[in-house]
GUDRENZA-199959 format. One record per residue (C-alpha): residue number from 0; residue in three letters; x, y, z. Coordinates in nm, 4 decimals. Layout:
seq, type, east, north, up
NUM, ALA, X, Y, Z
...
//
This chain:
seq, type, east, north, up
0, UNK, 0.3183, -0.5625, 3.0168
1, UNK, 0.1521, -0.5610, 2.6784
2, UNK, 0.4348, -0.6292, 2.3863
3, UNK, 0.5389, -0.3082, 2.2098
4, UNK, 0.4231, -0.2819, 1.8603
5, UNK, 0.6303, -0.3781, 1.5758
6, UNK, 0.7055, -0.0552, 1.3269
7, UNK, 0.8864, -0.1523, 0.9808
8, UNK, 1.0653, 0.1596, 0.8381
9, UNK, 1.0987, 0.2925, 0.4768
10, UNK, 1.3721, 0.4547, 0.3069
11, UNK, 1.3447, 0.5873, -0.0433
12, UNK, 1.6197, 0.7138, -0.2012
13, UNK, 1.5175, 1.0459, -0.4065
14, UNK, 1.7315, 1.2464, -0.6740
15, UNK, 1.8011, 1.6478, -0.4638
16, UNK, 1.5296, 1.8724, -0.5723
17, UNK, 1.2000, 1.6198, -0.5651
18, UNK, 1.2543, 1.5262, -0.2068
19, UNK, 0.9573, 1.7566, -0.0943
20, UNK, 0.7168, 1.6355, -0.3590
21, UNK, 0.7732, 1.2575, -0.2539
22, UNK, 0.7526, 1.3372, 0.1006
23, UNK, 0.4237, 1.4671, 0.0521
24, UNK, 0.3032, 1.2251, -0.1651
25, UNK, 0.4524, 0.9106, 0.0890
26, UNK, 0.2874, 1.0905, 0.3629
27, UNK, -0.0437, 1.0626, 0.1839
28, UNK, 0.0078, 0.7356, 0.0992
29, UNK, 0.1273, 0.6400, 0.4895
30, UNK, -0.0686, 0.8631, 0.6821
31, UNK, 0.1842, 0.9581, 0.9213
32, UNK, 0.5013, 1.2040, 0.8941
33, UNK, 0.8014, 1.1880, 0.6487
34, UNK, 1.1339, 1.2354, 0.7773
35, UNK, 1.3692, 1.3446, 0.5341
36, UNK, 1.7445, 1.2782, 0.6134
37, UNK, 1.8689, 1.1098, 0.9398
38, UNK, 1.8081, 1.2148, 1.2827
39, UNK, 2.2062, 1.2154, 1.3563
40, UNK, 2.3031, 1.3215, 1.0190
41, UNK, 2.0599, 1.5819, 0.8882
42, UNK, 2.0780, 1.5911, 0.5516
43, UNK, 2.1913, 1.2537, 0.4662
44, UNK, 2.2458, 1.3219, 0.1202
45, UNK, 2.5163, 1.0812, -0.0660
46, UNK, 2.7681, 1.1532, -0.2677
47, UNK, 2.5372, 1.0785, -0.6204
48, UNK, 2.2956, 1.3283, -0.5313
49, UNK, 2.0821, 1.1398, -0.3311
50, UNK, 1.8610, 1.2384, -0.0383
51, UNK, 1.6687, 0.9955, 0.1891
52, UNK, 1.3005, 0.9806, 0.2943
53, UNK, 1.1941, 0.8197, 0.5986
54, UNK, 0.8438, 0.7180, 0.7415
55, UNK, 0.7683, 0.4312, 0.9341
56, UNK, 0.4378, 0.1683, 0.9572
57, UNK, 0.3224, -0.0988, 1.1867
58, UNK, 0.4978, -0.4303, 1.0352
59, UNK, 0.1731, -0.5923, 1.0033
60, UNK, 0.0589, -0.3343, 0.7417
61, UNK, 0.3610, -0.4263, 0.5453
62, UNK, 0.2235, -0.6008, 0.2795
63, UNK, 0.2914, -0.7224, -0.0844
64, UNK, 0.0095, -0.5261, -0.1282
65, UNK, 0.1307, -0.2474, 0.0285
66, UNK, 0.4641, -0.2204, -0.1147
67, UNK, 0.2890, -0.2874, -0.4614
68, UNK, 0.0961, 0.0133, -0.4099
69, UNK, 0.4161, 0.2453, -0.2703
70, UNK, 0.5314, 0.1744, -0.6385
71, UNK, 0.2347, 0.2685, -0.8031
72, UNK, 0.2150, 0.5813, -0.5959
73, UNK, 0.5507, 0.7020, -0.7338
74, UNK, 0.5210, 0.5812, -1.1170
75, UNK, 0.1904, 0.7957, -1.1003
76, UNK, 0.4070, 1.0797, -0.9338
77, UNK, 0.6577, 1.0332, -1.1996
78, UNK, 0.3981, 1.0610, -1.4610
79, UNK, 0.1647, 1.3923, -1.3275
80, UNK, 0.5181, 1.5150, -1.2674
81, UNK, 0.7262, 1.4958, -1.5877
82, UNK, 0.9810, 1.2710, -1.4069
83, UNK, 1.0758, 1.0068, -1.5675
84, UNK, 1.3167, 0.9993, -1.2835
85, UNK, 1.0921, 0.9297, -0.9955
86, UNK, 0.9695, 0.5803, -1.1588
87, UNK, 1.1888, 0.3153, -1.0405
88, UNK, 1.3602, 0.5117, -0.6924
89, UNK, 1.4476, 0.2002, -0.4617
90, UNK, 1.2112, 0.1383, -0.1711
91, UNK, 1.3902, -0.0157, 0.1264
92, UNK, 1.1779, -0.2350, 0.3873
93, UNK, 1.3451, -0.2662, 0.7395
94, UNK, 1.2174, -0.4076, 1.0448
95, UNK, 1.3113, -0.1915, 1.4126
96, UNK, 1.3453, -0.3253, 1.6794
97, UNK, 1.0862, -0.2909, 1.9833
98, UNK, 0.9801, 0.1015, 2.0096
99, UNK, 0.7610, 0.3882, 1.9868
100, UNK, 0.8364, 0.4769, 1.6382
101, UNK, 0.4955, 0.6311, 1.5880
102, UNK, 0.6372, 0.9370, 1.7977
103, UNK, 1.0150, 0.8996, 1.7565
104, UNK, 0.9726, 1.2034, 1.4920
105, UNK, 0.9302, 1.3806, 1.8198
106, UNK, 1.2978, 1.4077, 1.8575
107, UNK, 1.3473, 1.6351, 1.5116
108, UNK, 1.0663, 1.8245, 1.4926
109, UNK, 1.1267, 2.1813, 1.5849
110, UNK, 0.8693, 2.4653, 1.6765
111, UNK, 0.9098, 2.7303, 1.4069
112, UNK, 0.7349, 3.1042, 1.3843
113, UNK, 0.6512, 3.3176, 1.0513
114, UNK, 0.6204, 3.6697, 1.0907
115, UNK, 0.4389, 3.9055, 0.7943
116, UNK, 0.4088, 4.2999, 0.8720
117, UNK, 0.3546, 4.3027, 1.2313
118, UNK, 0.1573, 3.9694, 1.2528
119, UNK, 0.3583, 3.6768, 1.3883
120, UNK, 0.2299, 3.3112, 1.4300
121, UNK, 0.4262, 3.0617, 1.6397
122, UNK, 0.3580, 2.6896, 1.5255
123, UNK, 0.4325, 2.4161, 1.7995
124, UNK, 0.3699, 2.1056, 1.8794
125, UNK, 0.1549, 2.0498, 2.2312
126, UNK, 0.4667, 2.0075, 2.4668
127, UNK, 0.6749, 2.2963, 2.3542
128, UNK, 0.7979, 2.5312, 2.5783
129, UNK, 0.8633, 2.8734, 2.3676
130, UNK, 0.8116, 3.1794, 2.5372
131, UNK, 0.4875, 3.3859, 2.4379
132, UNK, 0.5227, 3.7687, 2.2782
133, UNK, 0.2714, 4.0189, 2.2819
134, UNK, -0.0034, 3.9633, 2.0144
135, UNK, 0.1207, 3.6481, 1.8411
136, UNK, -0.0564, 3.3699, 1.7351
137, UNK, -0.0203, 3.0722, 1.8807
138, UNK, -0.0965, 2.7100, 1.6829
139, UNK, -0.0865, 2.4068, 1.8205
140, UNK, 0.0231, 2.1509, 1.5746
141, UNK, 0.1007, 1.7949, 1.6233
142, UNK, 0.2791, 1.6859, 1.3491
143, UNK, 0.1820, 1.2599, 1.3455
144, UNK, -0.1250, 1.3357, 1.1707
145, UNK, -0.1975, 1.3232, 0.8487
146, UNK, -0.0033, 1.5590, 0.6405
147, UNK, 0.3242, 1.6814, 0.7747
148, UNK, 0.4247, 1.9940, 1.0283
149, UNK, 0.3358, 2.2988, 0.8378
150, UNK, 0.6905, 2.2999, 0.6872
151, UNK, 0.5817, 2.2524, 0.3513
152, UNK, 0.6132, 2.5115, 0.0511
153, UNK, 0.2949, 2.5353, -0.0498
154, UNK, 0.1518, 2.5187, 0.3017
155, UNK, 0.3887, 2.8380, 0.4159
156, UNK, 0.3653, 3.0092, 0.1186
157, UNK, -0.0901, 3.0013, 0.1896
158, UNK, -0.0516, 3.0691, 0.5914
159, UNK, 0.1849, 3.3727, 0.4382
160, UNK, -0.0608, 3.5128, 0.2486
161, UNK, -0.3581, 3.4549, 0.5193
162, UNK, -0.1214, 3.6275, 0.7768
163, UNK, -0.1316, 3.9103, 0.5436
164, UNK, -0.4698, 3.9479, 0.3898
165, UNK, -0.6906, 3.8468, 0.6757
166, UNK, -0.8689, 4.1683, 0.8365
167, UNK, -1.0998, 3.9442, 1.0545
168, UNK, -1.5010, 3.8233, 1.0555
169, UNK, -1.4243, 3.6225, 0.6924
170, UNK, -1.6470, 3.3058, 0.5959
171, UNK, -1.3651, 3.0589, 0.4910
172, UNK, -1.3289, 2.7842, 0.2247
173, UNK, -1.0516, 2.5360, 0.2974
174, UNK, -1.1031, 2.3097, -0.0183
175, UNK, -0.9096, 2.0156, -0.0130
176, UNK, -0.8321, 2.0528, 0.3394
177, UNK, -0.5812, 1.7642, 0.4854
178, UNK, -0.4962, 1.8754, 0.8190
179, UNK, -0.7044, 2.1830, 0.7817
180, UNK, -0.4325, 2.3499, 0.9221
181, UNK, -0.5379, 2.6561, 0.6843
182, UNK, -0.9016, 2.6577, 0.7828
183, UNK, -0.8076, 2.6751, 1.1757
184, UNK, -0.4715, 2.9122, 1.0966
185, UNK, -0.7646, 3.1761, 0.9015
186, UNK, -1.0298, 3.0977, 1.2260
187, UNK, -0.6887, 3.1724, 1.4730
188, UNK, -0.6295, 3.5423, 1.2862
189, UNK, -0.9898, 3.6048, 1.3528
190, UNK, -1.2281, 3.4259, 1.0043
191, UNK, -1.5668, 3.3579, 1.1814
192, UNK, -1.6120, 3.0639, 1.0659
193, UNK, -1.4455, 2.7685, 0.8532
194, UNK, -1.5656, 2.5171, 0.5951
195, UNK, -1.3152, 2.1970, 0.4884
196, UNK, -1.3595, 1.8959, 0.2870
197, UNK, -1.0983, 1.6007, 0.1408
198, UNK, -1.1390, 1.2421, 0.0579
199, UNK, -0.9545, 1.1212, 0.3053
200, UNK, -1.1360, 1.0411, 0.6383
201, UNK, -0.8137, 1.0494, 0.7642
202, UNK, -0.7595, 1.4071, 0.6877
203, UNK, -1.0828, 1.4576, 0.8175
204, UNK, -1.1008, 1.3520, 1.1351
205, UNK, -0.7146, 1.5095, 1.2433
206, UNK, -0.8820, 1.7993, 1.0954
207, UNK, -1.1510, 1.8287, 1.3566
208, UNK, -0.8735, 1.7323, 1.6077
209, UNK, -0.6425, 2.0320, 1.4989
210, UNK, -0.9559, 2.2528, 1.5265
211, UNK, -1.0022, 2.1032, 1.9110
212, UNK, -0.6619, 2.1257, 2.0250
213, UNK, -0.6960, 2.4673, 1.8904
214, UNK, -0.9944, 2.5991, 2.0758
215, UNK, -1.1709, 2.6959, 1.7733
216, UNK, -1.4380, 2.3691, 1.7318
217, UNK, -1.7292, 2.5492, 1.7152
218, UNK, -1.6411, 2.7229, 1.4554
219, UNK, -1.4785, 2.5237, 1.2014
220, UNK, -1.6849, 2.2228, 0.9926
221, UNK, -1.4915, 1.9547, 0.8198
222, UNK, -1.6294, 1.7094, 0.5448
223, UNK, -1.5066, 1.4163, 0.3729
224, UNK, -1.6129, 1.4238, 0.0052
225, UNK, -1.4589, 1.5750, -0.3033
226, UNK, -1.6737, 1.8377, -0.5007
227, UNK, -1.9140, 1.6783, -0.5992
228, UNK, -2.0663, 1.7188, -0.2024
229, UNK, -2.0697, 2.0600, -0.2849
230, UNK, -2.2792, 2.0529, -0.5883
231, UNK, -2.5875, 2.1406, -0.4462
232, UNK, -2.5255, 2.4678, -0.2727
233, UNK, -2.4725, 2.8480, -0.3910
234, UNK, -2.2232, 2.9428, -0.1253
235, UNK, -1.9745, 3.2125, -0.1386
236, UNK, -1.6595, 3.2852, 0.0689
237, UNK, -1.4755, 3.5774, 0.1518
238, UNK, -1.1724, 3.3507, 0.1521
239, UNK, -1.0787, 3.0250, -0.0960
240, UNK, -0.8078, 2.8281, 0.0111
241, UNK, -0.7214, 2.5140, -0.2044
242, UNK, -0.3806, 2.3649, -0.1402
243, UNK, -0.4078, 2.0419, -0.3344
244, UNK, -0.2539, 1.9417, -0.7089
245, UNK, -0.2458, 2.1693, -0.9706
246, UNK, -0.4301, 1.9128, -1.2085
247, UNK, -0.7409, 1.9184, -0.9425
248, UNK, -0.7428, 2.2805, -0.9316
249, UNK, -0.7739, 2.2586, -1.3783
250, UNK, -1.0395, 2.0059, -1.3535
251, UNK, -1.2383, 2.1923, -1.0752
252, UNK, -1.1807, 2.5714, -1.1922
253, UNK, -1.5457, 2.6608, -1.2581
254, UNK, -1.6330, 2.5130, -0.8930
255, UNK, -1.3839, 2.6881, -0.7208
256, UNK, -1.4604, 3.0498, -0.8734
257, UNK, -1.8222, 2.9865, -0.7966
258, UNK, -1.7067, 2.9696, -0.4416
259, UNK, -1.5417, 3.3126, -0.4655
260, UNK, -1.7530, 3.5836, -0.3239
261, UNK, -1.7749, 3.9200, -0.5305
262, UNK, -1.5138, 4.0927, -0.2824
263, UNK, -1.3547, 3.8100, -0.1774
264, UNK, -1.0176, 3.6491, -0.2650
265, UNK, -0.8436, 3.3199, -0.3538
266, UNK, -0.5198, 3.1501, -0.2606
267, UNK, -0.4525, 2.8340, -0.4805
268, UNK, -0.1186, 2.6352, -0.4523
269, UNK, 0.0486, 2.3336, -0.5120
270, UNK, 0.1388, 2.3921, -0.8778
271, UNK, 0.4884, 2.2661, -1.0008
272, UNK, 0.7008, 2.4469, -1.2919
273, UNK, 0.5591, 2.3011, -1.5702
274, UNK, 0.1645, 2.3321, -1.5023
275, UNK, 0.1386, 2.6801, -1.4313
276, UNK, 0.0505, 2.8187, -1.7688
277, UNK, -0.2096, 2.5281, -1.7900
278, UNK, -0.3760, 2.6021, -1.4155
279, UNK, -0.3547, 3.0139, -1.4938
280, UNK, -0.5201, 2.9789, -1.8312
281, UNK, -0.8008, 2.7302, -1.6313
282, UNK, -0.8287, 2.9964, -1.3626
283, UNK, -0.8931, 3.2820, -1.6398
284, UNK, -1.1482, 3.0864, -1.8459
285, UNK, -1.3115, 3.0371, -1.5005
286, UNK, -1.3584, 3.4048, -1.4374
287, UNK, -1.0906, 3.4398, -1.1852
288, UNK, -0.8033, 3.7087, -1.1711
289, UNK, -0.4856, 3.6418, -1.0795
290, UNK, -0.3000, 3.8718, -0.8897
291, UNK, 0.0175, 3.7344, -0.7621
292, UNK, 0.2107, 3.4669, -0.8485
293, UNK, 0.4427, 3.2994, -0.5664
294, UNK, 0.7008, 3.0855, -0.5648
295, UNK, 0.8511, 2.8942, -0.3039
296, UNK, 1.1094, 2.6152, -0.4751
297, UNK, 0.9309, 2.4378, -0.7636
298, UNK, 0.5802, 2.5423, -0.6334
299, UNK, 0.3577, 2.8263, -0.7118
300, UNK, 0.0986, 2.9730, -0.5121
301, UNK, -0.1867, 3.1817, -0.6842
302, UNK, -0.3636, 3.4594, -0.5099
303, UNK, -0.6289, 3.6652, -0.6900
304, UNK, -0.9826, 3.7645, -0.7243
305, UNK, -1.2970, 3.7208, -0.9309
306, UNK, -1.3011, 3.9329, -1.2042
//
């Protein structure tokens, strides 16, 4: 029998209240899920106010390299942030013993299903058992991939508004796409088609996979590229999507309301606190209206129009 891979796991202590903003960030930086707390103890917060992040690599990524550039990742976080806080957070290295860690996470993560008017979507992972109901939507989601389960704010907060705003037969933009788990959730309540890009090939490719597992292939198209691979077309969307940082969404504004069809309509998240005067005034000089304003912890989700 081949010998089981070695998986080295890392804890990083983070003050309550910037937990899900260094999960997400980690699980950028790692590429596989964040586990925040302790499988036995949920929560695992300490008596200084202190919760605990967990995701795990193979020990042969482990690096002096790599651990340099977990520190970099979270002085940069500390700076686009305002958190002067999030600098120096200790970053614990520990070797496991002999296991599947890459699917251990299997053992917390729990099916969960949103419900908006009389839409409902049930999000599971492939081996979940939960009963169907009459007219829900089903997505499969398996959560090792790239970024995370669905659970996050900013990722709720957009499959919230889709559940509510789609009518069906939309052309879909998913900039910024990660797991494109927006881009297939729009294609599920009935977009005809879906359009994703991100830097990460990563992202990319468990994008396509998501749209697979999902049944909806043919209809979704994932890229990996930033803007600039978009620079040289005139398309419009019914629907803009762009759950990414609110500093990308400033320095892309004029892109992104180019992409916004005449009757169409925007959802743009992952803006903390202190940037959303900054990202409203970009979307305004950009020509875009902003309709609603929802917030979901420290994050704010915009939803408007063109003007």
């Amino acid at each position: 029998m081949a010998e089981a891979s070695r998986w080295t796991e890392i804890k990083i202590g983070v003050p309550m209240g910037w937990h899900e903003l260094v999960a997400d960030a980690l699980g950028q930086e790692v590429c596989t899920t964040v586990q925040m707390g302790d499988l036995q103890k949920p929560g695992d917060v300490n008596d200084t106010g202190i919760e605990y992040l967990r995701s795990y690599v193979l020990s042969e990524w482990n690096t002096p390299e790599f651990t340099q550039r977990l520190a970099k990742m979270l002085c940069d976080l500390a700076r686009s942030a305002g958190a002067p806080e999030l600098a120096n957070l200790d970053i614990e290295f520990s070797e496991l013993p002999a296991e599947d860690y890459a699917t251990s996470w299997r053992a917390s993560w729990r099916a969960f299903r949103m419900r908006r008017g009389k839409r409902s979507l049930r999000v599971e992972p492939p081996w979940a058992s939960f009963p169907d109901r009459a007219g829900e939507t089903r997505l499969i989601l398996e959560p090792g991939g790239a970024f995370g389960s669905g659970r996050h704010a900013t990722t709720r907060t957009c499959m919230a508004v889709a559940m509510e705003r789609m009518r069906g037969d939309e052309k879909v933009l998913d900039a910024g796409s990660g797991s494109g788990i927006l881009a297939v959730v729009s294609l599920l309540l009935g977009a005809k088609s879906a359009y994703g890009f991100d830097i990460d090939p990563v992202a990319t490719q468990s994008a396509r996979n998501l749209a697979s597992t999902n049944d909806i292939g043919a209809n979704a198209t994932f890229e990996t590229g930033g803007f600039e691979i978009t620079e040289d077309t005139n398309e419009t969307y019914d629907v803009v999507f762009a759950n990414i940082y609110s500093d990308v969404i400033v320095a892309n504004a004029d892109r992104l309301a180019a992409f916004v069809g005449s009757d169409g309509w925007f959802a743009f998240s992952g803006c903390p606190h202190h940037h959303v005067q900054k990202t409203r005034n970009a979307m305004m000089a950009a020509g875009l209206q902003v309709l609603e304003d929802r917030q979901r912890g420290k994050w704010h989700t915009f939803v408007g129009k063109k003007v």
